[in-house]
C-alpha positions in Angstrom: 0.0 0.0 0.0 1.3 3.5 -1.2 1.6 6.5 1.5 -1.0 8.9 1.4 0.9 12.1 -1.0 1.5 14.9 0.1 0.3 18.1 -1.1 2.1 20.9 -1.2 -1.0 23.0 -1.9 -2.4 22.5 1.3 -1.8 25.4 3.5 -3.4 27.0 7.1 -2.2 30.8 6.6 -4.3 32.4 4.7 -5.3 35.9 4.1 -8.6 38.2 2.6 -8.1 37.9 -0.9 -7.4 41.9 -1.4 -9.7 41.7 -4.7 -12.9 41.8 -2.1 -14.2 38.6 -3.6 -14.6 36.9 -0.1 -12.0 34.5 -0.8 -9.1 33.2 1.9 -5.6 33.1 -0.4 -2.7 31.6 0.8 -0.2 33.5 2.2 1.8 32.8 -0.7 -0.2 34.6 -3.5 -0.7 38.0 -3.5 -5.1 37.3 -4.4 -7.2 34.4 -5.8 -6.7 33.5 -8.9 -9.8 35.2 -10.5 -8.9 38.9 -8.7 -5.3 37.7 -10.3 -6.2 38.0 -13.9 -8.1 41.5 -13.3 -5.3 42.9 -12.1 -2.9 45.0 -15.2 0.2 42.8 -16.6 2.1 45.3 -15.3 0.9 45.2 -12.1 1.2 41.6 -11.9 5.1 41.7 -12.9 5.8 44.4 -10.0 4.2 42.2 -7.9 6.5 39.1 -8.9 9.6 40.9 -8.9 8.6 41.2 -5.4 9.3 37.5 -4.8 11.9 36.6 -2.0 12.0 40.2 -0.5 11.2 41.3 2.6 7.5 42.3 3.6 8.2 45.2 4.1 10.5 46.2 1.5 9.7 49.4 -0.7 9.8 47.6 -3.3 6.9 45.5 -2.1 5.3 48.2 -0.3 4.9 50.0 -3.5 3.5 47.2 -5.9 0.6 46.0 -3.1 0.1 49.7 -2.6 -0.6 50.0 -6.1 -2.7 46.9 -6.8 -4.4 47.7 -4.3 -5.6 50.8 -5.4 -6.7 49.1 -8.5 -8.8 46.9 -6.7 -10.8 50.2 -5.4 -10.5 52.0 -9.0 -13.0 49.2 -10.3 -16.5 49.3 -10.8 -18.8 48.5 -7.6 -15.4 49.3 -5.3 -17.4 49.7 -2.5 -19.5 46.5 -3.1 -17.8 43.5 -1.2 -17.7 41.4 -4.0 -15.5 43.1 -6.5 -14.2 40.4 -8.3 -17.4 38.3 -8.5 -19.0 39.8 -11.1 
């Protein structure tokens, strides 16, 4: 009998996806996948270059600050569901 795998996709800390959808994202990824592709390709690149640093590195600061904003730029920003439509 085979051991039960592993997987690596399994994780406890989470965050509020910051897309407003409602979703808990692993700490891992910046938002869910859906809130993901909304987000600019530019603004997705600033965010992976981020990759490795510290929290609170400018660097970092700057691209969540500014994805961020996006999320509240979009249509029903002050629904609670952003992403879900």
């Amino acid at each position: 009998m085979s051991q039960p795998r592993s997987d690596s996709r399994k994780f406890h800390c989470t965050h509020q996806c910051p897309g407003r959808c409602g979703r808990s994202v692993a700490n891992h990824l910046y938002a869910c996948g859906r809130c993901w592709r909304k987000l600019p390709a530019q603004l997705q690149q600033a965010i992976r270059t981020t990759v490795g640093q510290p929290v609170l590195s400018p660097a970092r600061t700057r691209a969540f600050t500014a994805a961020a904003a996006f999320y509240t730029s979009l249509p029903g920003a002050g629904d609670q569901a952003v992403c879900r439509r």
